[in-house]
DRENTORTOR-403557 format. One record per residue: residue in three letters; x, y, z of N, C-alpha, C in turn. Coordinates in steps of 0.2 Angstrom, whole numbers, plus 5000, padded with zeros to 4 digits. Each point is the difference from the previous one (the first is absolute). Layout:
! DRENTORTOR-403557
type,n.c1,n.c2,n.c3,ca.c1,ca.c2,ca.c3,c.c1,c.c2,c.c3
ALA,X,Y,Z,X,Y,Z,X,Y,Z;
...
This chain:
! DRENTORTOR-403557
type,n.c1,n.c2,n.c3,ca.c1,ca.c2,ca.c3,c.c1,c.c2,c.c3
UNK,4752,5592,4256,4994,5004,4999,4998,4998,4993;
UNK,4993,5001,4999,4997,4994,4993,5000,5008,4996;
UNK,4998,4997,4993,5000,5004,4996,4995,5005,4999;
UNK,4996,5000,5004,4993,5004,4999,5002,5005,5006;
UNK,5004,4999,5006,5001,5001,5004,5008,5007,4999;
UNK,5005,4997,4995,5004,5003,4994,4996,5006,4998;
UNK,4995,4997,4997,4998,5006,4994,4998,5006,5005;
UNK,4997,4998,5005,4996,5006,5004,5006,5006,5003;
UNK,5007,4995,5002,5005,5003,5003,5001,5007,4994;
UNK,5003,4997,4994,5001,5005,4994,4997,5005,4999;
UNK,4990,4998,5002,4998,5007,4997,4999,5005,5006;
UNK,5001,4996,5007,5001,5007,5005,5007,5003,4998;
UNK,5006,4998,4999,5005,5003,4997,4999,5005,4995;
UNK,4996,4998,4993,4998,5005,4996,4994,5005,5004;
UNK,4999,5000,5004,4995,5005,5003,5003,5003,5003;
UNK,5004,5000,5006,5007,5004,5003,5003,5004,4995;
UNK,5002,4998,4995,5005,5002,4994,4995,5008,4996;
UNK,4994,4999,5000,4993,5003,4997,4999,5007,5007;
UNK,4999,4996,5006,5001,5006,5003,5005,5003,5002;
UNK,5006,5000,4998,5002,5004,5003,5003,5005,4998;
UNK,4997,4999,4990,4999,5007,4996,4996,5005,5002;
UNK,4995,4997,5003,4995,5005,5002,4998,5000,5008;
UNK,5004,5003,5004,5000,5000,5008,4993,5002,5004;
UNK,4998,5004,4995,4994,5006,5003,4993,4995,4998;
UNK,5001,4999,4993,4995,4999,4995,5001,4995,4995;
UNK,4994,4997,4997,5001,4995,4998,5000,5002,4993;
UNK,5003,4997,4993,4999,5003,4993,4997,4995,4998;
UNK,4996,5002,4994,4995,4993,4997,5002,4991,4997;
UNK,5007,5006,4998,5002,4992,4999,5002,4995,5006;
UNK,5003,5004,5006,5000,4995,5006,4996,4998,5004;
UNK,4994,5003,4999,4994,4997,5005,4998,4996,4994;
UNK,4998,4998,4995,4997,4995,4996,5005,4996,5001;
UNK,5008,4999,5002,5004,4994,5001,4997,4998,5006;
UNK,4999,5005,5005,4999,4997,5007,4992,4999,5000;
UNK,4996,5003,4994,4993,4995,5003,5001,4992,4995;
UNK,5002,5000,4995,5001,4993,4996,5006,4995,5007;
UNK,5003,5004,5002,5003,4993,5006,4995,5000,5004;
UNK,4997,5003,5004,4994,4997,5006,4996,4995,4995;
UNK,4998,5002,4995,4994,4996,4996,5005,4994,5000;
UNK,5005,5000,4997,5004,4992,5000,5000,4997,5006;
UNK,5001,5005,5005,5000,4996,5006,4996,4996,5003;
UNK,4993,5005,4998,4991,4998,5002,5001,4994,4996;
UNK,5002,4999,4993,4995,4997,4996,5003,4995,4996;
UNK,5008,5000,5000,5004,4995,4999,5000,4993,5003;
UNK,4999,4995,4996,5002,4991,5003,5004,5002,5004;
UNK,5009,5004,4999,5004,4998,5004,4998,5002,5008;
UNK,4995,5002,5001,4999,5004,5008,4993,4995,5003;
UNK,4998,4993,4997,4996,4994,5002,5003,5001,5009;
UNK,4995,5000,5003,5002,5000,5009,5001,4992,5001;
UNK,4999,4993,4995,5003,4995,5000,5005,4997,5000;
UNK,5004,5007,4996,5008,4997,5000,5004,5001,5005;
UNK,5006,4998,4999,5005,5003,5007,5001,5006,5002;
UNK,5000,5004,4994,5002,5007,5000,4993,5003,5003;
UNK,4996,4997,5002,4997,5006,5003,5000,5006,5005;
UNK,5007,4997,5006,5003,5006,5003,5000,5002,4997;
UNK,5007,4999,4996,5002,5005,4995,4997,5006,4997;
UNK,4995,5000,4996,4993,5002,4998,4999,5004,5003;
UNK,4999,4998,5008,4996,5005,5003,5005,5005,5004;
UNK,5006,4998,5000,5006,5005,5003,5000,5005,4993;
UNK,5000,4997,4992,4999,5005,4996,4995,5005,4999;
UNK,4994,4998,5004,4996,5003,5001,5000,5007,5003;
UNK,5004,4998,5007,5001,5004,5004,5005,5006,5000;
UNK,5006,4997,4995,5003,5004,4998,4998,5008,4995;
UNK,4995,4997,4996,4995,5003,4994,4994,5005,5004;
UNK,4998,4997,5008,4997,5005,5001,5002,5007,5005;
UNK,5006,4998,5003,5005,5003,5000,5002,5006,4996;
UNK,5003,4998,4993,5000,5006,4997,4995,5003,4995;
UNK,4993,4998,5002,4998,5004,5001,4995,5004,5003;
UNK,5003,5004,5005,4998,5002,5005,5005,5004,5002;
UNK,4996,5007,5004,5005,5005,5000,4995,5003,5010;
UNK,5006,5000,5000,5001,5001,5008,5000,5007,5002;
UNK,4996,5004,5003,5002,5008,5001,5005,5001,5006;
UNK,5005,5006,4997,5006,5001,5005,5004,4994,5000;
UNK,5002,4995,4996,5004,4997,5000,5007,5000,4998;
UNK,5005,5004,5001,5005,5001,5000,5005,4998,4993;
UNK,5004,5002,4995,5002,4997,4996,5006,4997,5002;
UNK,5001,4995,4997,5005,4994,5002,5001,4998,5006;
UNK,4995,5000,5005,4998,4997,5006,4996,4993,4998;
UNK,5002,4994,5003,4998,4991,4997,4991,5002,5002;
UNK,5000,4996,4998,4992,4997,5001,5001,4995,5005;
UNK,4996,5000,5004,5001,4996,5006,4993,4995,4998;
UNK,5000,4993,4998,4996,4994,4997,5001,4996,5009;
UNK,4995,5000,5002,4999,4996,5006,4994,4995,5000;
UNK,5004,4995,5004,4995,4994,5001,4999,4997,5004;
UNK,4994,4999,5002,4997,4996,5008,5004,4995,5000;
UNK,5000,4995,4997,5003,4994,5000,5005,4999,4999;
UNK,5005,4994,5002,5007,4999,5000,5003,4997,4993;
UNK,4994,4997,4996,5003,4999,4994,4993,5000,4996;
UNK,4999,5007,4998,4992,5000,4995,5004,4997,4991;
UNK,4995,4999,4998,5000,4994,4994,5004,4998,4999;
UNK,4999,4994,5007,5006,4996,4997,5007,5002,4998;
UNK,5004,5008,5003,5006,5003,5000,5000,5003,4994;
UNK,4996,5001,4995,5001,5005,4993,4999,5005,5003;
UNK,4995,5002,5004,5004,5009,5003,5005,5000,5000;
UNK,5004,4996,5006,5006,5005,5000,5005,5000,4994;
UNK,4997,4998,4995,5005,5001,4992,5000,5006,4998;
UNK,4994,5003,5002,4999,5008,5001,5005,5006,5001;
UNK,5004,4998,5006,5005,5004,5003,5006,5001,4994;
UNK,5002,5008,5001,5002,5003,4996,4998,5001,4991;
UNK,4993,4996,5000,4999,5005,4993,4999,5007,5000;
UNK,5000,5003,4994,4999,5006,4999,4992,5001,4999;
UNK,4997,5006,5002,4995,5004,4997,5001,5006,5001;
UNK,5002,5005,4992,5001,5006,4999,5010,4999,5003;
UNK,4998,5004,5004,5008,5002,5004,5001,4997,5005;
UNK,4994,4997,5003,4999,4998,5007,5001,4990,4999;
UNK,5005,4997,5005,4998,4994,5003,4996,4997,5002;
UNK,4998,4995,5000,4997,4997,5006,5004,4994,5005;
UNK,4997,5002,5007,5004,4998,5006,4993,4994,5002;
UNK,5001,4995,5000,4995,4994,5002,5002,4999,5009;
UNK,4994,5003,5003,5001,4997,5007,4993,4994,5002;
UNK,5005,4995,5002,4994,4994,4998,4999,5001,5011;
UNK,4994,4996,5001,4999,4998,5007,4999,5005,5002;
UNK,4996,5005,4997,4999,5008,5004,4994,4999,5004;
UNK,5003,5003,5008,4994,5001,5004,4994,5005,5000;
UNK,4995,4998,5000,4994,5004,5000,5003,5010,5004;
UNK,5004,4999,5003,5000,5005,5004,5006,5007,4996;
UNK,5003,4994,4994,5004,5005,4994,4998,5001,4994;
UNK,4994,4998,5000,4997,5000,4993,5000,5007,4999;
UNK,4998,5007,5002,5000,5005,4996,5007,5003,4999;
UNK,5004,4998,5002,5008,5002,4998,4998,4996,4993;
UNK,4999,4994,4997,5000,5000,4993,4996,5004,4992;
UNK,5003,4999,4996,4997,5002,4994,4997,4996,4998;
UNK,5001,4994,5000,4994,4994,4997,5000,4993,5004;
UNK,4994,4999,5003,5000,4997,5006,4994,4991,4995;
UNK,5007,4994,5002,4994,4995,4995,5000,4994,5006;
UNK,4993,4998,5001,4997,4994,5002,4999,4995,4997;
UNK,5000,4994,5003,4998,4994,4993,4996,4996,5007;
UNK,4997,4993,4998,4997,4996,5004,5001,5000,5006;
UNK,5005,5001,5002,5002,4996,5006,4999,5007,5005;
UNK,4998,5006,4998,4999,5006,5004,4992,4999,5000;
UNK,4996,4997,4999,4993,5002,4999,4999,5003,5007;
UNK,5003,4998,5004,4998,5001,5009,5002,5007,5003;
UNK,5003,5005,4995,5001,5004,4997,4998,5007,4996;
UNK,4998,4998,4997,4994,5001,4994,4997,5008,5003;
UNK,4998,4998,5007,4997,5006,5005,5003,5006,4999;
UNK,5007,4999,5003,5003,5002,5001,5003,5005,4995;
UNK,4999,4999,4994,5001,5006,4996,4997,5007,4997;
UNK,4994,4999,5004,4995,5005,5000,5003,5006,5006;
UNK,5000,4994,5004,5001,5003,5005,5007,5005,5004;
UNK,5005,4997,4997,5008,5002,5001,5002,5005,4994;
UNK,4996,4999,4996,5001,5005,4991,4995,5006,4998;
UNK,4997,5000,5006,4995,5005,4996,5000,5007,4998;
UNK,5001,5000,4995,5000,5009,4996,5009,4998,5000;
UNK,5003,4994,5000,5008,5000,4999,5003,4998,4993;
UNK,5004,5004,4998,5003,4998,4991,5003,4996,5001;
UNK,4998,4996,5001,5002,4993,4999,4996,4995,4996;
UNK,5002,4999,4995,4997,4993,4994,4999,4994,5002;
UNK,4994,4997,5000,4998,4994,5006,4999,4995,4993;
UNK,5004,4994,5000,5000,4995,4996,4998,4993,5003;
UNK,4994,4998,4998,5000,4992,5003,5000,4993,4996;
UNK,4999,4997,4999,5002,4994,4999,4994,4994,5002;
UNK,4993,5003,5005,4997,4994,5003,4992,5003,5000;
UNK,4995,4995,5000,4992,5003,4999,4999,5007,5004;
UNK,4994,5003,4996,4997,5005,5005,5005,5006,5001;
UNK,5007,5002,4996,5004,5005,5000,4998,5007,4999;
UNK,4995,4999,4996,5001,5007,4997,4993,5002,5005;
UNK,4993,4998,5002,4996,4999,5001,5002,5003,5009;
UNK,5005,4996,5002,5002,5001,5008,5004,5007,4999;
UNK,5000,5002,4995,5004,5008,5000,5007,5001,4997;
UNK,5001,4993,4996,5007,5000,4998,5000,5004,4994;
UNK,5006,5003,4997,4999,5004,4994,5001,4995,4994;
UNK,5003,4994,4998,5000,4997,4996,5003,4994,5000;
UNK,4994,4994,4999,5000,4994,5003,4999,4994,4994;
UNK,5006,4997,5002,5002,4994,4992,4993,4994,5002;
UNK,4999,4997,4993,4995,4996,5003,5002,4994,4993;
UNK,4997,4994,5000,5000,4995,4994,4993,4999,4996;
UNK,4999,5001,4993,4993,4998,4999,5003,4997,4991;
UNK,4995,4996,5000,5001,4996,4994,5008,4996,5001;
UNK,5003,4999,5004,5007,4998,4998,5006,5007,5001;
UNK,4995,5006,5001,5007,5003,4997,5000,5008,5005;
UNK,5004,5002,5001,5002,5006,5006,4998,5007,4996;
UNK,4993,5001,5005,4999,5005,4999,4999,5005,5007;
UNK,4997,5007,4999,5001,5005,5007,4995,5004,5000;
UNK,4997,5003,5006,4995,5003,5001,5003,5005,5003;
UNK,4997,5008,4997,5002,5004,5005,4995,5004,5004;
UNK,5002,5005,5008,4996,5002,5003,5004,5007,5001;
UNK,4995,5003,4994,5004,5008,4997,4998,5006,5006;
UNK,4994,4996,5005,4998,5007,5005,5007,4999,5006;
UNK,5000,4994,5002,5008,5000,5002,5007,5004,5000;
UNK,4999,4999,4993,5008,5002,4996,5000,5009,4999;
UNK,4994,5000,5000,4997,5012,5002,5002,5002,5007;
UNK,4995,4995,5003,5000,5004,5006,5009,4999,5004;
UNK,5003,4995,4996,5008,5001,5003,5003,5004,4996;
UNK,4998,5003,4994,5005,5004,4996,5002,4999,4995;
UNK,5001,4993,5000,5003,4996,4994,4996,5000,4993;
UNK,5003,5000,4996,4998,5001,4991,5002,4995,4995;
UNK,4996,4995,5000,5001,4994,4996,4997,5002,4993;
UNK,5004,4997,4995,5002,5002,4994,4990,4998,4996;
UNK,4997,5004,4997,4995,4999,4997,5000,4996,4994;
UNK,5004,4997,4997,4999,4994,4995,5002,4993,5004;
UNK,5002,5000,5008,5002,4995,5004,4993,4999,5000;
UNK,4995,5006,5005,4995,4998,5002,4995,4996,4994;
UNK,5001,5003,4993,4992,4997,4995,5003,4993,4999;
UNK,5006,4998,5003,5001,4992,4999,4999,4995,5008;
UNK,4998,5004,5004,4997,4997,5005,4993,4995,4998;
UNK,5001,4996,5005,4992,4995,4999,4997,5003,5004;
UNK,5001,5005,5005,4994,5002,5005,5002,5007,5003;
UNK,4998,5006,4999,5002,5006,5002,4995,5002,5003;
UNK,5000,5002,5009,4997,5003,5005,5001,5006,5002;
UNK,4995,5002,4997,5001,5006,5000,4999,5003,5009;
């Protein structure tokens, strides 16, 4: 793993360590930790989508949007169920995913998930190779808590809740906030003002 790649690991670790003083609620000093690591991660060299580490990158991305995001009825120390269309999304740095912590919960990475188990998951991620797909999560998800992540054009726009994109060289994300309401879910409001595009 490169060094830019490094640095991002450490500071979802300091974020993890920050929440889990504060289960409920955020304190001042730890949400300025966790909006200065998104800005690093938006606006850091080390997260150029020309280097190697850009799976990487974008798995730390995914990780980040993750926690934060609060699921209703979600049981305490019940895993987080991270599922994926495809049999090996970015290039295998999801499944690096498996077993991290958020809060008190795991996450459980189920890769090559069929259309027909998507609402059994908690966070359900597409990339390129599902485009033919794409349809399909409107339609199988509707009004379902489950956190829709893609990876490929037209995501957020086609009803995804929060869709990675490249501009300038460097990995940024759009979110689609009427989605992430009408399923329930509540993504964290200093995530959303570092969005490049919030649909409302």
């Amino acid at each position: 793993m490169t060094q830019p790649a490094l640095a991002m690991v450490n500071l979802l670790h300091r974020l993890h360590r920050l929440h889990r003083l504060r289960r409920d609620r955020w304190t001042r000093s730890g949400l300025m930790a966790c909006v200065c690591a998104l800005v690093w991660a938006l606006a850091a060299p080390g997260v150029r989508a020309q280097t190697a580490s850009e799976a990487a990158v974008k798995a730390g991305f995914v990780y980040n949007f993750i926690k934060f995001t609060q699921w209703p009825g979600l049981r305490e120390g019940t895993p987080i169920r991270l599922c994926a269309a495809s049999a090996r999304p970015l290039d295998g740095q999801l499944s690096l995913l498996q077993g991290r912590s958020v809060g008190n919960r795991l996450l459980e990475v189920r890769l090559a998930t069929p259309a027909t188990d998507w609402r059994q998951c908690d966070v359900l991620f597409l990339d390129e190779e599902d485009a033919d797909r794409l349809s399909l999560v409107s339609a199988r998800l509707v009004r379902a808590p489950v956190l829709t992540l893609g990876d490929l054009p037209g995501f957020v726009d086609a009803g995804g809740m929060i869709g990675l994109r490249v501009e300038a060289s460097r990995v940024r994300f759009d979110v689609n906030l009427n989605s992430a309401q009408q399923s329930g879910l509540v993504l964290n409001s200093q995530m959303l003002k570092l969005a490049g595009r919030v649909v409302q």
